[in-house]
C-alpha positions in Angstrom: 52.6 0.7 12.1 51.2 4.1 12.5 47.5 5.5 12.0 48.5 7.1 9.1 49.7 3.6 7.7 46.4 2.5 7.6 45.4 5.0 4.6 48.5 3.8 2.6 47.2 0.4 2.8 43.7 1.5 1.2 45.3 3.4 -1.3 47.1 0.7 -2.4 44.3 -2.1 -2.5 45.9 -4.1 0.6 43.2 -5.2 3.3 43.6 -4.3 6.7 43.3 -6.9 9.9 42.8 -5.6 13.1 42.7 -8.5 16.6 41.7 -7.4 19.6 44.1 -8.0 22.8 43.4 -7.5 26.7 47.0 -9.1 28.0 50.6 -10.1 27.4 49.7 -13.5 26.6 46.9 -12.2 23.8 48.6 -9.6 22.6 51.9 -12.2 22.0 49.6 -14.4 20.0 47.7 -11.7 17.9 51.4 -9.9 17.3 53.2 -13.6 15.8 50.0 -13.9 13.9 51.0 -10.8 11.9 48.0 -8.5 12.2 48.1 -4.8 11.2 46.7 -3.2 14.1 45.8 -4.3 17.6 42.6 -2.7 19.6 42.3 -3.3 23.2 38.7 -3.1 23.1 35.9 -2.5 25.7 34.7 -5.9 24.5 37.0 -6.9 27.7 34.4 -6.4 29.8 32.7 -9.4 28.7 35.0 -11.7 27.4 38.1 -11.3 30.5 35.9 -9.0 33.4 32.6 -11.2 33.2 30.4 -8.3 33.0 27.3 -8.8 30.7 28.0 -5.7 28.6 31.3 -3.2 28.0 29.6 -0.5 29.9 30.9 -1.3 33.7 34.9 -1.1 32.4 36.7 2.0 33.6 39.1 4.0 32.2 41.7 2.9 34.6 41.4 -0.7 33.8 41.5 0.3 29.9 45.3 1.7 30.4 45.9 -1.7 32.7 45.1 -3.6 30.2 46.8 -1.9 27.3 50.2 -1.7 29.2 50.1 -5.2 29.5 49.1 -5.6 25.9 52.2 -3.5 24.6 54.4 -5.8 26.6 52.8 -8.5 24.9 53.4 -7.3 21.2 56.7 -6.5 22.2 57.7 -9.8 23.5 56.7 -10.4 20.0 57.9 -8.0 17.6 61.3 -6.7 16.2 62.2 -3.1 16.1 60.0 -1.2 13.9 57.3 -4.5 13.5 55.2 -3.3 16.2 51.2 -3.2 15.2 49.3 -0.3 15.5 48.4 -0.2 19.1 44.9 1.5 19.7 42.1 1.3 22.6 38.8 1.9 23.5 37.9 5.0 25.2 34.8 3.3 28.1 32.0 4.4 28.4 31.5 7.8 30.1 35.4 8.9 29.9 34.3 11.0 26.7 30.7 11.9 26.8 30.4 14.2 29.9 32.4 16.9 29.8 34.7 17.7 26.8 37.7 18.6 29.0 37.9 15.4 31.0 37.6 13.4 27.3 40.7 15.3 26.7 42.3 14.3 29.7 41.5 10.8 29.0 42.4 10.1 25.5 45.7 12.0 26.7 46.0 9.3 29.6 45.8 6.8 26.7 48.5 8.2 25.0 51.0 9.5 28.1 50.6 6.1 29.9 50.5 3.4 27.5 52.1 2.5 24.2 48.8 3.1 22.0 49.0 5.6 19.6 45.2 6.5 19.2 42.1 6.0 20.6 38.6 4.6 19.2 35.0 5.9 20.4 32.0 5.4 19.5 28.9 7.4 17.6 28.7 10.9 15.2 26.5 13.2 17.4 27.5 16.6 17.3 29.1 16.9 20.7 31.2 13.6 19.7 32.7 15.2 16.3 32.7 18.4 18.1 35.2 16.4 20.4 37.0 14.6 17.6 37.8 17.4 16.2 39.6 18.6 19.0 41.2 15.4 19.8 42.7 15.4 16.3 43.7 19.1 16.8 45.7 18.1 20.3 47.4 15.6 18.4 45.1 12.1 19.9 44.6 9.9 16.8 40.9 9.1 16.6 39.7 6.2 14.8 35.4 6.2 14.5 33.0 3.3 15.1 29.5 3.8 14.0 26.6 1.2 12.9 26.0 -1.3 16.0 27.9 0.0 18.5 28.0 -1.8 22.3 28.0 1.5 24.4 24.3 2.4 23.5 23.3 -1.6 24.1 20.3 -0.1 26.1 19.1 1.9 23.3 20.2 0.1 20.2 20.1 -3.5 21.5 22.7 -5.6 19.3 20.6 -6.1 16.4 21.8 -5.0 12.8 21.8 -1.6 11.6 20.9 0.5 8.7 18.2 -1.8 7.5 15.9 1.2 6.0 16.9 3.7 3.8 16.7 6.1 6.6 18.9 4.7 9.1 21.3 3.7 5.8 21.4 7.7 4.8 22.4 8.4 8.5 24.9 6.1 8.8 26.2 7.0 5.4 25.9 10.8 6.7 27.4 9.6 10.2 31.0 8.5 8.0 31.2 11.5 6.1 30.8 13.2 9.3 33.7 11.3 11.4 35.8 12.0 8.0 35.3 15.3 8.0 36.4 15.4 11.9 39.6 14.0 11.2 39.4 10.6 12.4 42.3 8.1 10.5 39.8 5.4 10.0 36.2 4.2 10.8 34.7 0.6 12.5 31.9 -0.1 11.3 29.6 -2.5 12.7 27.0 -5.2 11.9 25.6 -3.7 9.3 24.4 -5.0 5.3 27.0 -5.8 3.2 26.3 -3.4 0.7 26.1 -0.4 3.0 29.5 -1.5 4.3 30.7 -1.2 0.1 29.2 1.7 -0.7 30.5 3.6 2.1 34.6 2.2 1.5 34.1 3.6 -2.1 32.5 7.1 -0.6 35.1 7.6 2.2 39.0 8.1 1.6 39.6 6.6 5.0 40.1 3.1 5.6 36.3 1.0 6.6 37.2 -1.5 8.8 34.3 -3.8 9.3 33.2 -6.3 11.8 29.9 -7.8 10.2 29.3 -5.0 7.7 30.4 -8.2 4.8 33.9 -8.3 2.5 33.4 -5.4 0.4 35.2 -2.8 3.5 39.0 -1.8 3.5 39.7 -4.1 6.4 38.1 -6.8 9.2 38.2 -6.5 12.7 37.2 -9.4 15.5 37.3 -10.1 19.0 39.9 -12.4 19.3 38.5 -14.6 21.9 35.2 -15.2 19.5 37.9 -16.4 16.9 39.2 -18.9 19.1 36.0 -20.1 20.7 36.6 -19.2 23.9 33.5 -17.3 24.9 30.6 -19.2 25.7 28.7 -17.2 22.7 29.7 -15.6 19.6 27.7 -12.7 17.5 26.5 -14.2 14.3 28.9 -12.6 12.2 32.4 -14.1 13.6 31.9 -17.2 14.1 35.1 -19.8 15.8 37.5 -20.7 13.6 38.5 -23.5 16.8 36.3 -24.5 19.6 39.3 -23.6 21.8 36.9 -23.4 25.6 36.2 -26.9 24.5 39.8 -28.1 23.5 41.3 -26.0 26.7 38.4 -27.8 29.0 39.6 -31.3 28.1 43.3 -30.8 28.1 43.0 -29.5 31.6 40.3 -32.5 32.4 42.9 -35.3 31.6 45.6 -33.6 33.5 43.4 -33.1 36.7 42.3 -37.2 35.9 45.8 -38.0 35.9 47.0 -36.6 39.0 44.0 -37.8 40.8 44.5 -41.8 39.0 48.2 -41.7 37.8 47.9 -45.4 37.4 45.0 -44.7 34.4 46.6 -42.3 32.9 47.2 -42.0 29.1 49.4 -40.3 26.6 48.0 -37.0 25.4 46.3 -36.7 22.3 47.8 -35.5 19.1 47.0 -31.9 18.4 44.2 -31.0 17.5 44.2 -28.9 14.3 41.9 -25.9 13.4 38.0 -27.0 12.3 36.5 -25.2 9.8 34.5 -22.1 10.6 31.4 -23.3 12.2 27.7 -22.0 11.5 26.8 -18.8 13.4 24.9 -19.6 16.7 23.4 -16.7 18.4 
């Protein structure tokens, strides 16, 4: 899968799925579940680093993490079945100095198997810096509405709730279009702003609690499988997996310590149905 691959898939009415991966062993399982494109997001921070929010990752753990990722998906894909491999520029490695943002996306792409990059925002200087990106040959893909990196200013609440914050966003698509990235994120946001603006722009909207009407979803990976302690209101699990993982390693830790008491495992448990958001 290439960038461009993503705008054939719009064009021809066929929704886009995008997992997020931080390691062989995630990227094997989102690459056999057959999804289009792969992001090895900042979200790493919180859900495999600990940290509270993405901003402490650096750029150096960001390639770590997406060479073992591409291992992953191929350990896991035929030739030519390979996602689309893409990661997260962190925080600071693109909003100081537009020659080391260069430097970094290029890291991305010399030193890992991604073929594009995704950062966040539409200020000038960040289009400014798309454009030139695009022009050195970096695919970009966009992320505007909630995004993590401006936590301390934006909080994680929903976006584009008044008309005037809707207009800017709507403004802030056209924008990222118009500097050449292949596709946009677009974050927590109503459902009808997340329509209006997959009809407006040509390039795939791939949403992430912007409701059904975009080109495409997006989700963490780990929220899917309930293994983060919390979950933003808009993905809930589809498997309480921390719980299920807990237990299974329980009964083996009982049995070693009372091998006499020990029982046979349980069937497997199958998939519950998504549960009600909780945060």
């Amino acid at each position: 899968m290439r960038p461009a691959d993503l705008a054939s898939r719009k064009q021809a009415g066929l929704p886009i799925t995008m997992l997020t991966a931080w390691d062989a062993l995630s990227g094997a399982l989102v690459a056999e579940a057959g999804a289009d494109a792969v992001l090895v997001g900042d979200s790493l921070a919180m859900t495999v680093l600990g940290h509270a929010t993405t901003l402490p990752v650096t750029l150096e753990e960001m390639l770590h993490h997406t060479r073992a990722t591409a291992r992953g998906l191929a350990s896991s894909c035929g030739p030519g079945q390979m996602p689309l491999l893409i990661c997260d520029l962190p925080f600071l490695s693109y909003q100081c100095n537009p020659d080391d943002a260069v430097a970094a996306a290029g890291r991305v792409l010399k030193e890992t198997p991604a073929a594009a990059v995704k950062l966040e925002g539409a200020e000038p200087e960040t289009l400014t810096l798309i454009d030139r990106l695009v022009r050195s040959g970096i695919p970009v893909m966009g992320h505007i509405g909630l995004i993590p990196q401006s936590v301390h200013r934006l909080g994680y609440r929903r976006q584009g709730n008044d008309e005037v914050s809707r207009e800017r966003l709507r403004r802030q698509g056209l924008a990222l279009q118009a500097a050449g990235c292949f596709a946009l994120v677009l974050e927590h946001v109503p459902a009808d702003l997340g329509a209006l603006l997959q009809q407006e722009l040509d390039l795939p909207v791939i949403g992430i609690g912007a409701g059904e009407g975009c080109d495409g979803q997006v989700r963490v990976t780990a929220d899917l499988l309930g293994l983060t302690s919390r979950q933003p209101p808009f993905s809930p699990p589809l498997l309480q997996g921390r719980a299920l993982g807990v237990a299974a390693l329980q009964g083996w830790i009982a049995s070693q310590r009372h091998p006499a008491q020990a029982t046979a495992p349980a069937p497997a448990t199958k998939p519950v149905a998504p549960s009600a958001p909780h945060c």
